[in-house]
Structure formats: C-alpha cells, structure tokens
MARGU-556582 format. One record per atom (N, C-alpha, C): residue in three letters; z, x, y; atom name; residue number from 1. Coordinates in steps of 0.05 Angstrom, whole numbers, plus 5000, padded with zeros to 4 digits. Layout:
BEGIN
<type: ALA	z: Z	x: X	y: Y	atom: CA	seq: NUM>
...
END
This chain:
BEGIN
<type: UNK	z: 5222	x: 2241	y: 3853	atom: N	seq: 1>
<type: UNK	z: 5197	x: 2227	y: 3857	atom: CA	seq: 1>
<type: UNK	z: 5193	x: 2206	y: 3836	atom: C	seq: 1>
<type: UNK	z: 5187	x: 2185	y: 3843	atom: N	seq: 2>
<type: UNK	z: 5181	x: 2169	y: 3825	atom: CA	seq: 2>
<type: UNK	z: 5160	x: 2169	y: 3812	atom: C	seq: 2>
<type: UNK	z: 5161	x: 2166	y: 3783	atom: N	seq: 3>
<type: UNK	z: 5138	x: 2168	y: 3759	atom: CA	seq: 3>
<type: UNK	z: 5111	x: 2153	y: 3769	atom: C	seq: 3>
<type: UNK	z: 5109	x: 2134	y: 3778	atom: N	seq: 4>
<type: UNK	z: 5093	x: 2121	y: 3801	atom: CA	seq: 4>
<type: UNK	z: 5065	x: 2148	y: 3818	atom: C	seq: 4>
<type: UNK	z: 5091	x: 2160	y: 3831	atom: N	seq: 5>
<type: UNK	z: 5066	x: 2174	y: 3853	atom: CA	seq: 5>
<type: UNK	z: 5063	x: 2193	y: 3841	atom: C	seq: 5>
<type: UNK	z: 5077	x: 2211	y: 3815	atom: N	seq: 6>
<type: UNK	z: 5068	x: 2242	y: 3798	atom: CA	seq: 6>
<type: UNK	z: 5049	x: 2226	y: 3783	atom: C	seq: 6>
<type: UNK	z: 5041	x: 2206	y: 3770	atom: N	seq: 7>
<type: UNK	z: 5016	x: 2188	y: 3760	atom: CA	seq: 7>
<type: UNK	z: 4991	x: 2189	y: 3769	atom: C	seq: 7>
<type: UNK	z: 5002	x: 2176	y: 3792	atom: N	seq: 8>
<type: UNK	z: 4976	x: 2169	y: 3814	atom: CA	seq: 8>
<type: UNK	z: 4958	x: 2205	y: 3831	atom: C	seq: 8>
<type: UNK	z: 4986	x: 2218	y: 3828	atom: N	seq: 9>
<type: UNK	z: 4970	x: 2250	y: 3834	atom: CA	seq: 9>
<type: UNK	z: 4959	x: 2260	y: 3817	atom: C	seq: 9>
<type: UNK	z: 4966	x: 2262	y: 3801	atom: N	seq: 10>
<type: UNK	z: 4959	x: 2275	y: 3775	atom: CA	seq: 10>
<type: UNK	z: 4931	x: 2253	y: 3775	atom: C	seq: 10>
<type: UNK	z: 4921	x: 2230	y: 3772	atom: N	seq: 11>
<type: UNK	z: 4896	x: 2216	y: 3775	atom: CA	seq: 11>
<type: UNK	z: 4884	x: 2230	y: 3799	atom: C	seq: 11>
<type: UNK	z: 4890	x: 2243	y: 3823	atom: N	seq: 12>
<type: UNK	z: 4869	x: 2243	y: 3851	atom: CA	seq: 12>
<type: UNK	z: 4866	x: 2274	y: 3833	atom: C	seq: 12>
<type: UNK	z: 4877	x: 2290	y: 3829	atom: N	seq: 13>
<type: UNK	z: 4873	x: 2320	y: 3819	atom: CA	seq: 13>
<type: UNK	z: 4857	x: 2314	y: 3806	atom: C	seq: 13>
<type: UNK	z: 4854	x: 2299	y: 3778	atom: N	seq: 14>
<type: UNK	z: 4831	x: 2303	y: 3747	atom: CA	seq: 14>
<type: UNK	z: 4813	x: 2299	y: 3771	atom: C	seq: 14>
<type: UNK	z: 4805	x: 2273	y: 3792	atom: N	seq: 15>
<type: UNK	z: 4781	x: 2272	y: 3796	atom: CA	seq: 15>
<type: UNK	z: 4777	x: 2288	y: 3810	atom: C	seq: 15>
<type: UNK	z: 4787	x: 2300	y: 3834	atom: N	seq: 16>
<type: UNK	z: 4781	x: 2322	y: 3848	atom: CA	seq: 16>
<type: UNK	z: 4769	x: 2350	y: 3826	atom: C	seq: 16>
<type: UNK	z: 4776	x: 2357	y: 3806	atom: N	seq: 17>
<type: UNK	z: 4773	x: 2377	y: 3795	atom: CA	seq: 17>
<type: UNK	z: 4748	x: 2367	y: 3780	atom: C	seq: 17>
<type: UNK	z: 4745	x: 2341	y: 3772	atom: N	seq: 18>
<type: UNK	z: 4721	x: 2327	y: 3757	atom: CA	seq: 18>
<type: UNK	z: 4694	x: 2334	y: 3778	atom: C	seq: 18>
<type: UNK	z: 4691	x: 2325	y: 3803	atom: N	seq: 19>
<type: UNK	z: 4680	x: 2331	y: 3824	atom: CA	seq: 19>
<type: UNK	z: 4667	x: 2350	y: 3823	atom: C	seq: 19>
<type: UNK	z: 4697	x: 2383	y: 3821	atom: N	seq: 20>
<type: UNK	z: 4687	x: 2399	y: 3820	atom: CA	seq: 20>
<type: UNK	z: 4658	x: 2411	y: 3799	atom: C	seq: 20>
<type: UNK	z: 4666	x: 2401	y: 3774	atom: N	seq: 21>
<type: UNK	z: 4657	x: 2396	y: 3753	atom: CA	seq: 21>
<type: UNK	z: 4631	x: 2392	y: 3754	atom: C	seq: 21>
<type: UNK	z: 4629	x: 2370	y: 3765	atom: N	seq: 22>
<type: UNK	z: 4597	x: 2361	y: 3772	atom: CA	seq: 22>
<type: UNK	z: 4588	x: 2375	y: 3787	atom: C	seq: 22>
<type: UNK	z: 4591	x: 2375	y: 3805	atom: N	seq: 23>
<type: UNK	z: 4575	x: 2402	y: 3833	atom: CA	seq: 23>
<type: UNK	z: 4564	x: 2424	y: 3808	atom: C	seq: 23>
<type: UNK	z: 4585	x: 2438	y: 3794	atom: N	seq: 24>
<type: UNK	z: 4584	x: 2463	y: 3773	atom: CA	seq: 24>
<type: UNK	z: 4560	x: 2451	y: 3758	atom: C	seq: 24>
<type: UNK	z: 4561	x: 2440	y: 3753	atom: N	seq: 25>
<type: UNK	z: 4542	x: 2430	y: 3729	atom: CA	seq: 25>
<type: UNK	z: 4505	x: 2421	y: 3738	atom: C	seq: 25>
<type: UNK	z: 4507	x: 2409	y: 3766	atom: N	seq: 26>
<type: UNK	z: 4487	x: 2410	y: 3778	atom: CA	seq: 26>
<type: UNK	z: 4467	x: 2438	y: 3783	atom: C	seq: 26>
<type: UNK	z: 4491	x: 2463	y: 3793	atom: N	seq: 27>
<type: UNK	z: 4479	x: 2480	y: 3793	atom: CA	seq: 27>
<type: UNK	z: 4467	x: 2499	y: 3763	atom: C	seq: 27>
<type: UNK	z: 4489	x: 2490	y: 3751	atom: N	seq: 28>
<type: UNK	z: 4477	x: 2500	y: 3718	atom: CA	seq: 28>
<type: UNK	z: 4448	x: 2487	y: 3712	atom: C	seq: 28>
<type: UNK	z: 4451	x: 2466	y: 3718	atom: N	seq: 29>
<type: UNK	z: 4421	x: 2453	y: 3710	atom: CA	seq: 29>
<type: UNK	z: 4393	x: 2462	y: 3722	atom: C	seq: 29>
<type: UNK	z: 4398	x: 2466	y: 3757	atom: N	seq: 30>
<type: UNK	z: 4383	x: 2486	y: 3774	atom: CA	seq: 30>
<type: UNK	z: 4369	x: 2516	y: 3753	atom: C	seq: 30>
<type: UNK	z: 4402	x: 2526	y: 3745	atom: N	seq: 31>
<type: UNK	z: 4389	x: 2553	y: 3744	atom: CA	seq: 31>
<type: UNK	z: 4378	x: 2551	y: 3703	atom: C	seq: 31>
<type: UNK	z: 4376	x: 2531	y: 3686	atom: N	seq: 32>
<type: UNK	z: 4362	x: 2524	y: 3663	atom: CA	seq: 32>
<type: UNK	z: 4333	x: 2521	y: 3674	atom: C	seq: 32>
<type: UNK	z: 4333	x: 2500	y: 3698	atom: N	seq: 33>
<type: UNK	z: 4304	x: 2491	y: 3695	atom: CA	seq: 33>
<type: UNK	z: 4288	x: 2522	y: 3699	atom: C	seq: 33>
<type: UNK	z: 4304	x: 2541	y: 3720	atom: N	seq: 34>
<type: UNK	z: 4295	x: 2566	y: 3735	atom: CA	seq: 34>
<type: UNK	z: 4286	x: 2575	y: 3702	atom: C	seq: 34>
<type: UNK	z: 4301	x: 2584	y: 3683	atom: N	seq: 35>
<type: UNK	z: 4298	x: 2595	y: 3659	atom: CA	seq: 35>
<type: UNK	z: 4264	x: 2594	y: 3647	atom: C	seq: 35>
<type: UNK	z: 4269	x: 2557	y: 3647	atom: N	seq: 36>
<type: UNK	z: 4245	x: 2546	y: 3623	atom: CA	seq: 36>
<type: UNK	z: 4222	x: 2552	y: 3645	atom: C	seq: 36>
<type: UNK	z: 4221	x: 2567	y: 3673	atom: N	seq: 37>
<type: UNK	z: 4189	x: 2562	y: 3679	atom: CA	seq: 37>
<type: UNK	z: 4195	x: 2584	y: 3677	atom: C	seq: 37>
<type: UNK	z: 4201	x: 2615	y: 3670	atom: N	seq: 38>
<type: UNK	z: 4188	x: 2633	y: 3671	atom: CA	seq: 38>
<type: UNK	z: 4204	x: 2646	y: 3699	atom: C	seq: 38>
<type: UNK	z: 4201	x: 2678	y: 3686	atom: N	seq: 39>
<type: UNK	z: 4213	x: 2702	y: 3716	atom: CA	seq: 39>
<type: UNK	z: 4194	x: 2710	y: 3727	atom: C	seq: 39>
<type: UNK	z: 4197	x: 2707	y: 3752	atom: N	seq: 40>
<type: UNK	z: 4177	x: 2729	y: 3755	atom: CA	seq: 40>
<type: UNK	z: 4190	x: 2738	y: 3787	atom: C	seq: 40>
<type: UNK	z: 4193	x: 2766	y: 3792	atom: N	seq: 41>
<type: UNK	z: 4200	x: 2783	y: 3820	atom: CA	seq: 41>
<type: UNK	z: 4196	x: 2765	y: 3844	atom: C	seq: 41>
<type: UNK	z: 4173	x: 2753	y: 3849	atom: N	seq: 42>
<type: UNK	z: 4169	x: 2739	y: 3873	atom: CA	seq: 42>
<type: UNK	z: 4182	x: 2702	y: 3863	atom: C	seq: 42>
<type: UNK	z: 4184	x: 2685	y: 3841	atom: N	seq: 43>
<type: UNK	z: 4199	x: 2673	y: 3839	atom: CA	seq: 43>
<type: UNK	z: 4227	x: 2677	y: 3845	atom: C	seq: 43>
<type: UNK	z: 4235	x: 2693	y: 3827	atom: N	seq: 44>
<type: UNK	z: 4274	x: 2696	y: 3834	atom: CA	seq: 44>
<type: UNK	z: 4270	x: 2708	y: 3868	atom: C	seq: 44>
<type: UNK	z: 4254	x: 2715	y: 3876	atom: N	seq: 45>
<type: UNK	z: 4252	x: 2724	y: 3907	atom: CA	seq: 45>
<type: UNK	z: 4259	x: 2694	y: 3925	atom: C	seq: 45>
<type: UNK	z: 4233	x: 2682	y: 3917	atom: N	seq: 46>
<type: UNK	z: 4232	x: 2656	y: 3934	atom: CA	seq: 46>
<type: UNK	z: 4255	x: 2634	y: 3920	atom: C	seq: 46>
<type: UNK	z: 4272	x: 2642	y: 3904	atom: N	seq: 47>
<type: UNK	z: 4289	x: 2611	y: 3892	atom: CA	seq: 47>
<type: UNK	z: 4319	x: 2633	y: 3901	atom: C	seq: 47>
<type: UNK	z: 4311	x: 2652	y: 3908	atom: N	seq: 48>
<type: UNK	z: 4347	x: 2670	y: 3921	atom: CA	seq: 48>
<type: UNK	z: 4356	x: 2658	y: 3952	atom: C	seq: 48>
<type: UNK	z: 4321	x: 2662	y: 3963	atom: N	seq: 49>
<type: UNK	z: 4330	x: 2651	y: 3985	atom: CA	seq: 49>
<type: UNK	z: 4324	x: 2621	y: 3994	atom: C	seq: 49>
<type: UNK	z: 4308	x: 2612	y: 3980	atom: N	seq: 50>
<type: UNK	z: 4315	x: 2577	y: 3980	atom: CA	seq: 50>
<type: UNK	z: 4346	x: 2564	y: 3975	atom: C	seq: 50>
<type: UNK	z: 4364	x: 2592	y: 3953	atom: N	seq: 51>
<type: UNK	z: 4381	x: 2579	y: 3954	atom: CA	seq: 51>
<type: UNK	z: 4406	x: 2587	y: 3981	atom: C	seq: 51>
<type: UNK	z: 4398	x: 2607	y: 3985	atom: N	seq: 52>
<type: UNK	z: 4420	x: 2619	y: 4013	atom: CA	seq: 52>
<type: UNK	z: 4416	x: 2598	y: 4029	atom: C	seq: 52>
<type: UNK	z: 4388	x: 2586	y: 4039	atom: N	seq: 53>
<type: UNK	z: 4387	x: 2568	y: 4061	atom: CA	seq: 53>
<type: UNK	z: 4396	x: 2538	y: 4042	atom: C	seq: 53>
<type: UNK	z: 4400	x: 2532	y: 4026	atom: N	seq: 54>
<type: UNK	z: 4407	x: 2509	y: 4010	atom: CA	seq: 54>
<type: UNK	z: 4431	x: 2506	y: 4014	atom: C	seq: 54>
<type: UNK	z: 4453	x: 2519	y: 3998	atom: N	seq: 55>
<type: UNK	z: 4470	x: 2522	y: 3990	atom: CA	seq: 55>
<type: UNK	z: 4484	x: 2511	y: 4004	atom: C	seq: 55>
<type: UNK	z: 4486	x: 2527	y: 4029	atom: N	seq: 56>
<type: UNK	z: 4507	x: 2522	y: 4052	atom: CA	seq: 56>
<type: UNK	z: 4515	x: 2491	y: 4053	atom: C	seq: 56>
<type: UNK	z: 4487	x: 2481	y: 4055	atom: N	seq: 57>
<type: UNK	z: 4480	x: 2445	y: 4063	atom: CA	seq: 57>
<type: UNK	z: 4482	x: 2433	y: 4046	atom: C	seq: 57>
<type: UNK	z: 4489	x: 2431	y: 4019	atom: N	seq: 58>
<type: UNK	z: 4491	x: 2419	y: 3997	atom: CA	seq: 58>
<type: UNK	z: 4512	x: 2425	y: 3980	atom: C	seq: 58>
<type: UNK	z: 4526	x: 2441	y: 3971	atom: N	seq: 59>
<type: UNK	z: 4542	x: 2446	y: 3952	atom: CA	seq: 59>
<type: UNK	z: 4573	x: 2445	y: 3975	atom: C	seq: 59>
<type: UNK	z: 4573	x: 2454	y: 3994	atom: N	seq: 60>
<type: UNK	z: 4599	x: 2467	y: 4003	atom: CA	seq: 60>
<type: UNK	z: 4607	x: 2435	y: 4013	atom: C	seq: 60>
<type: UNK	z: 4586	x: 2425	y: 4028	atom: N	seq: 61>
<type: UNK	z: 4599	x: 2402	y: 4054	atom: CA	seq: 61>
<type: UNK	z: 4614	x: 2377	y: 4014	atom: C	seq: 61>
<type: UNK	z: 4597	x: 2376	y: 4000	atom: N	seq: 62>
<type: UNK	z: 4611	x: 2360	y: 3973	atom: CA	seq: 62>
<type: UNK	z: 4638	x: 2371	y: 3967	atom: C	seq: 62>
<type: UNK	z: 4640	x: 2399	y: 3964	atom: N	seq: 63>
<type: UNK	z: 4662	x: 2412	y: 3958	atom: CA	seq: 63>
<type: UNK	z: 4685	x: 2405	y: 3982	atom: C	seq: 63>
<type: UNK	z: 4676	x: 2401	y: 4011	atom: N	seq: 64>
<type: UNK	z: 4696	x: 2404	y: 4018	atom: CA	seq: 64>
<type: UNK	z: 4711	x: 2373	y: 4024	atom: C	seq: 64>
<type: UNK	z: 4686	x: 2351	y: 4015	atom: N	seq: 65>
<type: UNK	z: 4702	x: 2320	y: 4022	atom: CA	seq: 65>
<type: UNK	z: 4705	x: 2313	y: 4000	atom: C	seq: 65>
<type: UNK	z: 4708	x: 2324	y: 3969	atom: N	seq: 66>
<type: UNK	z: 4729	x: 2317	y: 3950	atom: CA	seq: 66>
<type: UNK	z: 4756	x: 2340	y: 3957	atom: C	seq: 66>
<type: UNK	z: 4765	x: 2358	y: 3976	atom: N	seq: 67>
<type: UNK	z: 4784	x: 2357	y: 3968	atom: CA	seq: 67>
<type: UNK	z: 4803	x: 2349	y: 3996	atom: C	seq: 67>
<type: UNK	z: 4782	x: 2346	y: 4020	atom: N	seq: 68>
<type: UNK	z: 4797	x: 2336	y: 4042	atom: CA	seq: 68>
<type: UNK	z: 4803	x: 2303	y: 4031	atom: C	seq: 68>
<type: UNK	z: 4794	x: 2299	y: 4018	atom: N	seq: 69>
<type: UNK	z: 4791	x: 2255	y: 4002	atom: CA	seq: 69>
<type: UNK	z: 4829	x: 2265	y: 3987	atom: C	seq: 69>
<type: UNK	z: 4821	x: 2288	y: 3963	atom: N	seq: 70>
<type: UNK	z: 4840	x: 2293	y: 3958	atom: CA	seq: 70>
<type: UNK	z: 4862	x: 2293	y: 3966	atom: C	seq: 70>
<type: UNK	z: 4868	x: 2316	y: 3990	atom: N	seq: 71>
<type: UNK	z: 4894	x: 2325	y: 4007	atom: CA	seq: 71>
<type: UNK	z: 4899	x: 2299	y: 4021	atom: C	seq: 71>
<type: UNK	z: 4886	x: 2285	y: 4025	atom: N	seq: 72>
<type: UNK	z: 4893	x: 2255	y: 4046	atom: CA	seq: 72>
<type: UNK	z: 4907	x: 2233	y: 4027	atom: C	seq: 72>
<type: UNK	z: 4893	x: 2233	y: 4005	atom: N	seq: 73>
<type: UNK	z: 4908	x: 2217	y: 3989	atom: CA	seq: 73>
<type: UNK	z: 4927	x: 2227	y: 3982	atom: C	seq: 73>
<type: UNK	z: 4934	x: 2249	y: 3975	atom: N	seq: 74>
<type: UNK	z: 4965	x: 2262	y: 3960	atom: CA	seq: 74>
<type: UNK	z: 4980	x: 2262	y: 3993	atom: C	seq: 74>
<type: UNK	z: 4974	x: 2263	y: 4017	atom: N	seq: 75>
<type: UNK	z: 4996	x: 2267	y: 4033	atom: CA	seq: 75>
<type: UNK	z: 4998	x: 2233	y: 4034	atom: C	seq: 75>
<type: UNK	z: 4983	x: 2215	y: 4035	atom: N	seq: 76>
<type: UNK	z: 4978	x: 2191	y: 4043	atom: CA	seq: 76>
<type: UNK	z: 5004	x: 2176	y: 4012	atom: C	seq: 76>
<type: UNK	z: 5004	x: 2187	y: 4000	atom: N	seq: 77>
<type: UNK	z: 5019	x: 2176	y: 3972	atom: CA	seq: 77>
<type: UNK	z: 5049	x: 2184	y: 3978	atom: C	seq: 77>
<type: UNK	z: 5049	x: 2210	y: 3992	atom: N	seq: 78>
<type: UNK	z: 5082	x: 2225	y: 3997	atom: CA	seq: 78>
<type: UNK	z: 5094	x: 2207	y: 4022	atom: C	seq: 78>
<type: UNK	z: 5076	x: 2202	y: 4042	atom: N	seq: 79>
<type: UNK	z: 5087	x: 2183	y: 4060	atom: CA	seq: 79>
<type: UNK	z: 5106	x: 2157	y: 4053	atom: C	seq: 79>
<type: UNK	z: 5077	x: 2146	y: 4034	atom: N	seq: 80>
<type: UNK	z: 5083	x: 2125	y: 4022	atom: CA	seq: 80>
<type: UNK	z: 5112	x: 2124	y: 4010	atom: C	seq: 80>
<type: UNK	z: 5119	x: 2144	y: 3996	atom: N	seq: 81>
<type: UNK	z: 5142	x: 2146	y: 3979	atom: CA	seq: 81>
<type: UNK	z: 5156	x: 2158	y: 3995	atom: C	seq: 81>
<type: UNK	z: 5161	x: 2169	y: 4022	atom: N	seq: 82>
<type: UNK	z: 5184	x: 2176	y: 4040	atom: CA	seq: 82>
<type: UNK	z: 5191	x: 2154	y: 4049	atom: C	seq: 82>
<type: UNK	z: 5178	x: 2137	y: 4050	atom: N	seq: 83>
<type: UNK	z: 5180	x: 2109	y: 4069	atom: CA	seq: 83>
<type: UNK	z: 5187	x: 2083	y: 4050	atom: C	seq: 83>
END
C-alpha cells in the first residue's frame, strides 16, 4: 500500500473516532448540567425517560453517519489504489 492511502486512513479514523468524541462529550455535559440542578426521584424519573425517547433520534443516527462517511471513504481510497 502506498504511504499515500495508510496517511489519508489513518486521517478518516482520528476523525471518525474525534466524532465519536464529541457525541461522548455532549452527553457528559447533559448529565453535569443534570448534577448542578439538583436530584430529585421524579427528576431522574422524567430526564430517564426523556432520554430513552431522545436518544434513539439523536445520538445513534450521528453515530452511525460518521462511520458509514468513514467506511465509504476507506473503501472509496482502496478502490482508488486498486485502480
């Protein structure tokens, strides 16, 4: 393989994993702000399942078009270099 396309993958990976990163970090911030107002039984009640119905629609569909962006570009780079 040429030094060329192990470069250029090794670049789609950091950001794909960077991505991941962020998503991670979004939710860390979620569950700080949850911290600074205070627990209470019927809070963590109503923010458990705000997040079950959330989650699905926000974190996963991000998760899954950095790594389908990913897999397209690394097969899209192997082409490139079979050809």
């Amino acid at each position: 393989m040429s030094i060329g396309l192990i470069i250029s993958l090794i670049i789609l990976f950091i950001a794909a994993i960077c991505g991941t990163f962020y998503a991670f970090r979004q939710e860390e911030k979620k569950m700080k702000q949850y911290e600074e107002e205070g627990v209470t039984v019927e809070e963590e009640l109503r923010r458990s399942n705000a997040y079950e119905k959330s989650s699905l629609k926000t974190s996963l569909p991000v998760q899954v078009w950095i790594y389908v962006i990913a897999i397209g570009l690394s097969l899209l780079a192997f082409a490139i270099y079979l050809f």
